[in-house]
MDTraj code that builds the backbone (N, CA, C; nanometers):
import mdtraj as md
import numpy as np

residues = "UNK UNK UNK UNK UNK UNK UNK UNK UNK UNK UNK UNK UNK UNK UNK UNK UNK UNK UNK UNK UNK UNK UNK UNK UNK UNK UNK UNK UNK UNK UNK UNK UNK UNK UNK UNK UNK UNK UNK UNK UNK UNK UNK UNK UNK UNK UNK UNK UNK UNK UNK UNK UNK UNK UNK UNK UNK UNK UNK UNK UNK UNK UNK UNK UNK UNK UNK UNK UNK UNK UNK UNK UNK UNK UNK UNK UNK UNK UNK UNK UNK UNK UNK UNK UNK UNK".split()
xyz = np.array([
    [-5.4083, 9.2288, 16.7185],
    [-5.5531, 9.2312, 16.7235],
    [-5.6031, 9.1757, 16.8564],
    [-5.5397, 9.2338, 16.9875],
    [-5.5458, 9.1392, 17.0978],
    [-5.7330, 9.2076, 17.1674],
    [-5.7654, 9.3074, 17.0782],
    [-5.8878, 9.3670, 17.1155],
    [-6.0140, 9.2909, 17.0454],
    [-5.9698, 9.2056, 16.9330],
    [-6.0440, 9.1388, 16.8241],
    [-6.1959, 9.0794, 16.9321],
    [-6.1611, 8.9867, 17.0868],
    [-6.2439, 8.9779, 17.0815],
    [-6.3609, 9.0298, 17.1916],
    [-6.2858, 9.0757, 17.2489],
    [-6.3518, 9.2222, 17.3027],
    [-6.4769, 9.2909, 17.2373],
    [-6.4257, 9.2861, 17.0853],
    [-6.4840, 9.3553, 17.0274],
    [-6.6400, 9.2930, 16.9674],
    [-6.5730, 9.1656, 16.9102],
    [-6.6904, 9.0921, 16.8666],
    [-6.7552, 9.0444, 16.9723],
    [-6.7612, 9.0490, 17.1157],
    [-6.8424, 8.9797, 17.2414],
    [-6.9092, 9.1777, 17.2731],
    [-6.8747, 9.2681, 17.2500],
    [-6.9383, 9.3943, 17.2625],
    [-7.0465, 9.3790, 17.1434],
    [-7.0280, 9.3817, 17.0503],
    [-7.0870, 9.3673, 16.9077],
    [-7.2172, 9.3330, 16.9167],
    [-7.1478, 9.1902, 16.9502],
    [-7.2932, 9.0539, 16.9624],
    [-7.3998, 9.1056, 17.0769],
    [-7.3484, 9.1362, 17.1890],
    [-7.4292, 9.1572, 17.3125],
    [-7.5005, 9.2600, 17.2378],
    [-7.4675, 9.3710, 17.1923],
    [-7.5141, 9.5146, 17.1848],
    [-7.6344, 9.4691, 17.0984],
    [-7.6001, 9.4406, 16.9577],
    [-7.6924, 9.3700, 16.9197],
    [-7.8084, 9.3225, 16.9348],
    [-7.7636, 9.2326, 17.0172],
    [-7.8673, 9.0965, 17.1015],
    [-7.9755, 9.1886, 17.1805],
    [-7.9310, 9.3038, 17.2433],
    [-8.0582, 9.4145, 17.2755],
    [-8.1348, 9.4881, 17.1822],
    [-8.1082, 9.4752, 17.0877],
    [-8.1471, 9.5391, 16.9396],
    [-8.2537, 9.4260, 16.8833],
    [-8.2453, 9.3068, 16.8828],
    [-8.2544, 9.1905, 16.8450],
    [-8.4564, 9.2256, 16.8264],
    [-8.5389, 9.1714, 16.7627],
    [-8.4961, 9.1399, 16.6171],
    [-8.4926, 9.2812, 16.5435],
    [-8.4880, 9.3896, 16.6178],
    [-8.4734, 9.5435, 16.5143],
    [-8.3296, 9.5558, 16.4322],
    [-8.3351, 9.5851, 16.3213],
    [-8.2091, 9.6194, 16.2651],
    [-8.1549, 9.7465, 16.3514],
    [-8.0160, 9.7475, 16.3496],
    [-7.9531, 9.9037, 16.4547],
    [-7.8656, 9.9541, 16.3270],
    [-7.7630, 10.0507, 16.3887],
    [-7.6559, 10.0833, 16.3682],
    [-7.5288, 10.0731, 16.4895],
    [-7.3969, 10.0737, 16.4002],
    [-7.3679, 9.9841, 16.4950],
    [-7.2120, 10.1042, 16.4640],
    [-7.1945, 10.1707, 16.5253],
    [-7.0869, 10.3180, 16.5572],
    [-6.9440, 10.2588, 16.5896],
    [-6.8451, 10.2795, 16.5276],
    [-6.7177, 10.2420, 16.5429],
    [-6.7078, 10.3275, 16.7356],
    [-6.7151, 10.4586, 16.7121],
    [-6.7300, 10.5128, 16.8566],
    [-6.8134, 10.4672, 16.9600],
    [-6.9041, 10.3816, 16.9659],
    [-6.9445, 10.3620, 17.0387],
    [-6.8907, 10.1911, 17.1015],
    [-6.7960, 10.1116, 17.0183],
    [-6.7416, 10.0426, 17.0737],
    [-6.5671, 10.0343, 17.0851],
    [-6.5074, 10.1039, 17.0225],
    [-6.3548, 10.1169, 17.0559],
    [-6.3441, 10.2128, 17.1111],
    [-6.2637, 10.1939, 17.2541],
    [-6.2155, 10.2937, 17.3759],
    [-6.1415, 10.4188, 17.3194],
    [-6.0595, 10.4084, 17.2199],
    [-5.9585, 10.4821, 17.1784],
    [-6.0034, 10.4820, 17.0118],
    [-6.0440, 10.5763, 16.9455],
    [-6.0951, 10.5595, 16.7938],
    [-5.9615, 10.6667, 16.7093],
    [-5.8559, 10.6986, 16.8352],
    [-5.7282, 10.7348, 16.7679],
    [-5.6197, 10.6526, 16.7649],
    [-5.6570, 10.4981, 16.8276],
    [-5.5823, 10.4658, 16.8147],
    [-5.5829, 10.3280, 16.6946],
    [-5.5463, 10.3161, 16.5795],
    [-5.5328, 10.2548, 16.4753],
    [-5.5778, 10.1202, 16.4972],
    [-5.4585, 10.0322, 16.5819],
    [-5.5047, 9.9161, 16.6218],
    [-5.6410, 9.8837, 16.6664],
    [-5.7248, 9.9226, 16.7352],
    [-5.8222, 9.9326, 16.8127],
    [-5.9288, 9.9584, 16.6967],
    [-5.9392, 10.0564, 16.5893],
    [-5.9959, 10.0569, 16.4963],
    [-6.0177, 9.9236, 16.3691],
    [-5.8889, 9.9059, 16.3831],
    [-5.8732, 9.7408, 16.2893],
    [-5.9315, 9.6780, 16.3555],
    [-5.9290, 9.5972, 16.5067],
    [-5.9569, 9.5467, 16.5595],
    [-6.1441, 9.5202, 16.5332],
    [-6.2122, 9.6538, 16.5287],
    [-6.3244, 9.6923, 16.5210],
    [-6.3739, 9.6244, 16.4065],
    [-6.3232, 9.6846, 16.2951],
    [-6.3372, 9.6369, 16.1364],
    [-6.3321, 9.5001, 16.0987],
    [-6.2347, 9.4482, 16.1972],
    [-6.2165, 9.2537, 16.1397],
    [-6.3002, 9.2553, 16.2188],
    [-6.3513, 9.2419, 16.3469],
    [-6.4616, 9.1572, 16.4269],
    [-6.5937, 9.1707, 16.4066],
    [-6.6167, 9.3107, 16.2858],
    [-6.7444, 9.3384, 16.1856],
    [-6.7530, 9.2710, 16.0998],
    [-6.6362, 9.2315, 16.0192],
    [-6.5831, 9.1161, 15.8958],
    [-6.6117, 9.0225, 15.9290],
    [-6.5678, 8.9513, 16.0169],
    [-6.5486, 8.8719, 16.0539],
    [-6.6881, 8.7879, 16.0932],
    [-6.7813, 8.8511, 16.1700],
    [-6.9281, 8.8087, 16.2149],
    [-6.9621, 8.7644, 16.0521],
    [-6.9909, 8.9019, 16.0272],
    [-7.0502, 8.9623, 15.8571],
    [-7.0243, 8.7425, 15.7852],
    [-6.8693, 8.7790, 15.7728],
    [-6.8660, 8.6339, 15.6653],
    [-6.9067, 8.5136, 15.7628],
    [-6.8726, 8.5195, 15.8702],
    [-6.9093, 8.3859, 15.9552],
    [-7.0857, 8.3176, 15.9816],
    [-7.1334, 8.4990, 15.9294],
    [-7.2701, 8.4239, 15.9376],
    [-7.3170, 8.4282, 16.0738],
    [-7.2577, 8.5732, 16.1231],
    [-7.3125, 8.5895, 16.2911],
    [-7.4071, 8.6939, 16.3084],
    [-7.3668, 8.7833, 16.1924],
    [-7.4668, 8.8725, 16.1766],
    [-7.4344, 8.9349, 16.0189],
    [-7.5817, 9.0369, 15.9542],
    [-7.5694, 9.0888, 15.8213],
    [-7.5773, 9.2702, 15.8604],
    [-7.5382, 9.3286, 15.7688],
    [-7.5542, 9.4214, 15.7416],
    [-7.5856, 9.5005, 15.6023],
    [-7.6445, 9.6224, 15.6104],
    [-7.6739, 9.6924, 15.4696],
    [-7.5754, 9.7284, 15.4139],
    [-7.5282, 9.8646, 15.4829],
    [-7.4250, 9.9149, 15.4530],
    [-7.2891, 9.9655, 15.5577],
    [-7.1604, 10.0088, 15.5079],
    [-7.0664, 10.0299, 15.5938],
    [-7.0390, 10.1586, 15.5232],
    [-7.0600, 10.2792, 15.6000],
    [-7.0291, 10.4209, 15.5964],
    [-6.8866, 10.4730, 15.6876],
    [-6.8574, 10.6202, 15.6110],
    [-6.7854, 10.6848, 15.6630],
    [-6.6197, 10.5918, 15.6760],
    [-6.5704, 10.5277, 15.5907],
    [-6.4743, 10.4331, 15.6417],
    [-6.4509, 10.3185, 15.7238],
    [-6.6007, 10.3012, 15.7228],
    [-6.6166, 10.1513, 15.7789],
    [-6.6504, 10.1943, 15.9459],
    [-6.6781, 10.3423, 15.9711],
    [-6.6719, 10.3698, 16.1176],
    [-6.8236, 10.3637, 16.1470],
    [-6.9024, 10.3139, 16.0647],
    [-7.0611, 10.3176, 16.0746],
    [-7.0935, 10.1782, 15.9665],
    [-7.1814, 10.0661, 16.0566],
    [-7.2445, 10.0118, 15.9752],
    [-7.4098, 10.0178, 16.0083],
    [-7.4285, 10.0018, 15.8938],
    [-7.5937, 10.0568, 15.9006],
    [-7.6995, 9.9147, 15.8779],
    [-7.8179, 9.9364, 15.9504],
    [-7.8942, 9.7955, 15.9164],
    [-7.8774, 9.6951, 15.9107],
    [-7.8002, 9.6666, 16.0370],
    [-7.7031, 9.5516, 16.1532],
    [-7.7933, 9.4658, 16.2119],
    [-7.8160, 9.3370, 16.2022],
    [-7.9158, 9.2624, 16.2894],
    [-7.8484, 9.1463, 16.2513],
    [-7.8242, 9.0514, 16.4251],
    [-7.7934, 8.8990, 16.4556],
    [-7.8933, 8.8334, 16.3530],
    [-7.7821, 8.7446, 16.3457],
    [-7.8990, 8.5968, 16.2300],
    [-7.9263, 8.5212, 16.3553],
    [-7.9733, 8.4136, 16.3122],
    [-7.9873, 8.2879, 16.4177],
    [-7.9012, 8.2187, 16.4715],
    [-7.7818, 8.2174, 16.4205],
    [-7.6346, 8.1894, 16.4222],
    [-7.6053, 8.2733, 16.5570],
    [-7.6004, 8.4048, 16.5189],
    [-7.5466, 8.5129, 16.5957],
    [-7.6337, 8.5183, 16.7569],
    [-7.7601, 8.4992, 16.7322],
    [-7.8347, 8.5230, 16.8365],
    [-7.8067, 8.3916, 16.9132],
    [-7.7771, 8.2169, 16.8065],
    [-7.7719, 8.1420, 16.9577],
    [-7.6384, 8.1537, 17.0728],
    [-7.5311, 8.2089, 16.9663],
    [-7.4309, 8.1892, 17.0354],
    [-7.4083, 8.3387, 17.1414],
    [-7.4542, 8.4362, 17.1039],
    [-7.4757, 8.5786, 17.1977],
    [-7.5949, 8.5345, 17.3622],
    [-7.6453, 8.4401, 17.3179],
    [-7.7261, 8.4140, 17.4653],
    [-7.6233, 8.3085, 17.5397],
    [-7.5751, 8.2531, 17.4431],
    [-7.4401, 8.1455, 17.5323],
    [-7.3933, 8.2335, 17.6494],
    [-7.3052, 8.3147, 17.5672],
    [-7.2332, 8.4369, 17.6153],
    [-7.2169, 8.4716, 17.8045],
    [-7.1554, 8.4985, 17.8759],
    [-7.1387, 8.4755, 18.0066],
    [-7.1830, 8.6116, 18.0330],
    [-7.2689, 8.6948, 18.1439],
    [-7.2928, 8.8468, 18.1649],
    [-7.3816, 8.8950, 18.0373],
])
top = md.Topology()
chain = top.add_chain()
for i, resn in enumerate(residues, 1):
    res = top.add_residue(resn, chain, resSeq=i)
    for name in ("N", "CA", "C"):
        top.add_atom(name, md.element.get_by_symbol(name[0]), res)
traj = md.Trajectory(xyz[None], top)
């Protein structure tokens, strides 16, 4: 999962421009390679992962988890995404 946090620092930022609108949030639009398996897991835990940590909520997760829908940073998510370096 050496993409894990790649993924969740893409996530958060992307987000954080979304911020306070709910988005959607496209497996394709953040893993380079969406054929390649790892890179997809990678995607899925660092969605999990926010999700339970309380970095951000969502509605729903479509299509195999390759779409989550009605995605928006909590307060959690938003202080630590302005930390964020770039």
């Amino acid at each position: 999962m050496n993409n894990f946090p790649l993924y969740a620092t893409k996530i958060s930022k992307y987000l954080s421009t979304q911020f306070p609108e709910p988005s959607e949030i496209m497996l394709l639009e953040i893993v380079e390679n969406f054929c390649d398996k790892d890179q997809c897991e990678a995607f899925t835990g660092a969605m999990e992962f926010l999700r339970t940590e309380g970095y951000l909520i969502y509605q729903d997760s479509l299509f195999g988890r390759q779409l989550y829908s009605m995605v928006i940073l909590t307060e959690k998510g938003i202080t630590v995404s302005e930390a964020m370096p770039g």
